[in-house]
C-alpha positions, 0 to 999 in steps of 0.5 A, spaced: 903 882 813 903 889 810 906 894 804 909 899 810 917 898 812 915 899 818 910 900 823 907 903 829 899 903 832 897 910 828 900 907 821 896 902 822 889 903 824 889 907 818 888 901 815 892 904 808 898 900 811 895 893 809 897 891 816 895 887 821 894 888 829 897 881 831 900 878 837 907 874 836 907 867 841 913 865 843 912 858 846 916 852 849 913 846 844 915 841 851 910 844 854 904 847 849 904 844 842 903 848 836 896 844 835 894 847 841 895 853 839 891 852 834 885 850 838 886 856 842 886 861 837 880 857 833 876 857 839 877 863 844 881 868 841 876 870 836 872 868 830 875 866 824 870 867 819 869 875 820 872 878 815 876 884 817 873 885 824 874 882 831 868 883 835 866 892 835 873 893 831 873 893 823 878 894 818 883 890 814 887 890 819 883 886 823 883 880 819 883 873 822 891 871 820 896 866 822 902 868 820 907 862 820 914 861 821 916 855 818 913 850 813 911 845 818 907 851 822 904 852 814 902 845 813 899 844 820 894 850 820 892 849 813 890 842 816 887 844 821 883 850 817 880 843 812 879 839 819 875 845 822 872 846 815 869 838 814 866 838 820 862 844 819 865 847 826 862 854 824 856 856 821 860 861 816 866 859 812 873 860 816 877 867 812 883 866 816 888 868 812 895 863 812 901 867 811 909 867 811 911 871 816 915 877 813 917 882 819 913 882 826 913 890 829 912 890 836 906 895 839 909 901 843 910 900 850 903 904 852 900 897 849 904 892 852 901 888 857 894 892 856 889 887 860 893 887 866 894 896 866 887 897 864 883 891 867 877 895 868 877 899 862 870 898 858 873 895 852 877 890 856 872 888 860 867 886 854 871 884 849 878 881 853 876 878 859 870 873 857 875 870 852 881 870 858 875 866 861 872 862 855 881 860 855 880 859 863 874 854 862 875 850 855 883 850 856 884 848 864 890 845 863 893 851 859 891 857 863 896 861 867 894 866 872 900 870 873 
């Protein structure tokens, strides 16, 4: 999603590369559909209609974005977004962008697994956990402890 070749934590929060901080999924389809995902993401792992911010963090390389990898994937996110949107789901309008993946850059390894290395770090605790807990509480049937 962005204008660099490449791309790592510095170029990015520089907010001059036009990438995104995104997670990539990898997902069995037997045993989590695409459509939940779309329910999860809409509904616990951020706001969608914050504009180039998610929570303390802002920037455009905070943007709501779903970067797919097929036609399939494309259709069914916009079909969503447009559900969502009729039924009034959010008191603001729904910015998440709906992107063609181009290249995916993983986060150095100091960011890897994050929650899990640094669980009682101030961010994590605000920020991440109550979503964890909000996945957990809305999405019993799809949580997993490790």
């Amino acid at each position: 999603g962005g204008t660099a070749k490449t791309a790592d934590y510095e170029m990015v929060s520089t907010g001059k590369t036009r990438h995104a901080e995104v997670v990539k999924i990898a997902y069995d389809s037997s045993q989590v559909s695409y459509q939940q995902l779309l329910r999860v993401f809409f509904s616990v792992a951020h706001d969608p209609t914050e504009l180039n911010r998610q929570g303390p963090d802002t920037g455009t390389q905070y943007r709501s974005a779903i970067f797919y990898s097929n036609e399939e994937q494309k259709r069914l996110t916009e079909s969503y977004i447009a559900e969502l949107t009729k039924a009034k789901t959010f008191p603001r309008p729904i910015v998440t962008q709906v992107v063609a993946l181009d290249a995916f850059y993983p986060a150095e390894e100091y960011h890897q697994n994050y929650l899990v290395r640094h669980p009682n770090e101030p961010y994590i605790v605000i920020n991440d956990k109550p979503k964890v807990e909000s996945l957990r509480r809305q999405f019993p049937d799809l949580y997993q402890s490790k």
